[in-house]
C-alpha positions as CSV (number, residue, x, y, z in Angstrom):
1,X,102.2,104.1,103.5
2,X,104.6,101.2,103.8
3,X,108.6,102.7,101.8
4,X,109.4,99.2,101.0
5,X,108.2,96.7,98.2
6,X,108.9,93.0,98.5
7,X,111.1,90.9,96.3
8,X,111.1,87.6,97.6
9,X,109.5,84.6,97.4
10,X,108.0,83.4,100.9
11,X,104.7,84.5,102.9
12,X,103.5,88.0,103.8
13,X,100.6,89.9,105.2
14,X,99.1,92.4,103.1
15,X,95.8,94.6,103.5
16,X,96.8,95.4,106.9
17,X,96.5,91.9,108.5
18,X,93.5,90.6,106.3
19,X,94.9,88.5,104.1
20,X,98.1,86.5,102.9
21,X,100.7,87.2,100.1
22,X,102.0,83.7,99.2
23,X,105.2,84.5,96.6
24,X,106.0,80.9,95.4
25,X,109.3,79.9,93.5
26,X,109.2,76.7,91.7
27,X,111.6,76.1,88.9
28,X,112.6,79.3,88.5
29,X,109.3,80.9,87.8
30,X,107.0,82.6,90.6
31,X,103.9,82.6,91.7
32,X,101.6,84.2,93.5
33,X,98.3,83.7,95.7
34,X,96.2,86.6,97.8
35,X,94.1,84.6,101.0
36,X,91.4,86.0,103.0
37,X,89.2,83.9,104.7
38,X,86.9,84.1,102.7
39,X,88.6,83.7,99.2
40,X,91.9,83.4,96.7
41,X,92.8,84.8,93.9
42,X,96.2,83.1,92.3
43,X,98.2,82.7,89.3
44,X,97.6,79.6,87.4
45,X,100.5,80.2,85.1
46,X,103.8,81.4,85.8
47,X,103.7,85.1,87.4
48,X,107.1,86.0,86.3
49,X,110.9,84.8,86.1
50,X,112.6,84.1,89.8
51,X,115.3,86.4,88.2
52,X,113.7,88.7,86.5
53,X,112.8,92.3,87.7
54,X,109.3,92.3,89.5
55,X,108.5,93.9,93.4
56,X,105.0,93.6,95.4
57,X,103.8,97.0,96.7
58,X,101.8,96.7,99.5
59,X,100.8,100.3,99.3
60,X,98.1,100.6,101.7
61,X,95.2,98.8,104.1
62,X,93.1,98.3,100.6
63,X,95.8,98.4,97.1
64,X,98.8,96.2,96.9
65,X,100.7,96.5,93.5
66,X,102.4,93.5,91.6
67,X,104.8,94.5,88.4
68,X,106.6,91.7,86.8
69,X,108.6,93.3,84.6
70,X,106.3,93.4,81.8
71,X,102.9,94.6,83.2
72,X,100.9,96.2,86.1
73,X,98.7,94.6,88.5
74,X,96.4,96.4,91.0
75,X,94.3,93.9,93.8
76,X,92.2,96.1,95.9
77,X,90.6,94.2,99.1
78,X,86.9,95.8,98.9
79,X,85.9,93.2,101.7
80,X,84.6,90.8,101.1
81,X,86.0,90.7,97.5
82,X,89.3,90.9,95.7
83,X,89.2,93.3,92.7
84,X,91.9,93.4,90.1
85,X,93.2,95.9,87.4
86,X,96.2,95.5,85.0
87,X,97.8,97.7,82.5
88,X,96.9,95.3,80.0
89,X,93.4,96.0,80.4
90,X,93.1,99.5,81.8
91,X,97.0,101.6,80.1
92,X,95.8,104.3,82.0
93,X,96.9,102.3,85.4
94,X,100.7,103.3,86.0
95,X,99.4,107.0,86.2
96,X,97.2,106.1,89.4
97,X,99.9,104.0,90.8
98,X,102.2,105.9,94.0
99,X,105.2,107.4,93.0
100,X,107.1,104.6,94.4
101,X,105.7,102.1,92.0
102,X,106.0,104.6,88.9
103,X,109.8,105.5,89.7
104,X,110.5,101.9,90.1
105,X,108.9,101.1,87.1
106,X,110.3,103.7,85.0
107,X,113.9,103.2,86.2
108,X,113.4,99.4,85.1
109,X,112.0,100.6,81.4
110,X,115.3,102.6,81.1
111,X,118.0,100.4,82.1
């Protein structure tokens, strides 16, 4: 399990090697996109505020977690796919997330 979550804009690899985090700043807002070979999943709208609180959790070989501030996102690499999950959709979701995520989160909700 990886300690640290990312929180700035550029390239990474996630899912062990097997695909691409792409973070992009462009006029203060960010995006993202999540590249296999074989497929991309990506914002088409503005993923969040440069300068607002959000981190990338690249918990393990198969879950990487997104928070901007606002909500939970969950993309599990089931090869060949990309599955998602959000707390807007499933509120249940923070209470499966790794500690790290739910501190973070938390801390961020009390400030």
């Amino acid at each position: 399990m990886r300690n640290l979550a990312i929180r700035r804009p550029g390239t990474f690899k996630i899912f062990d090697g097997r695909a691409d985090l792409h973070l992009l700043e462009e006029g203060g807002a960010l995006y993202y996109a999540v590249t296999t070979p074989k497929i991309t999943l990506r914002t088409r709208s503005r993923w969040t505020a440069l300068d607002s609180y959000w981190f990338v959790y690249p918990e393990h070989s198969t879950h990487t977690w997104f928070y901007n501030g606002k909500q939970l996102l969950l993309i599990k690499l089931i090869e060949p796919h990309l599955r998602f999950d959000t707390s807007h959709l499933n509120p249940e979701l923070l209470s499966t997330a790794p500690r790290y995520v739910q501190e973070h989160i938390r801390l961020h909700e009390q400030s």
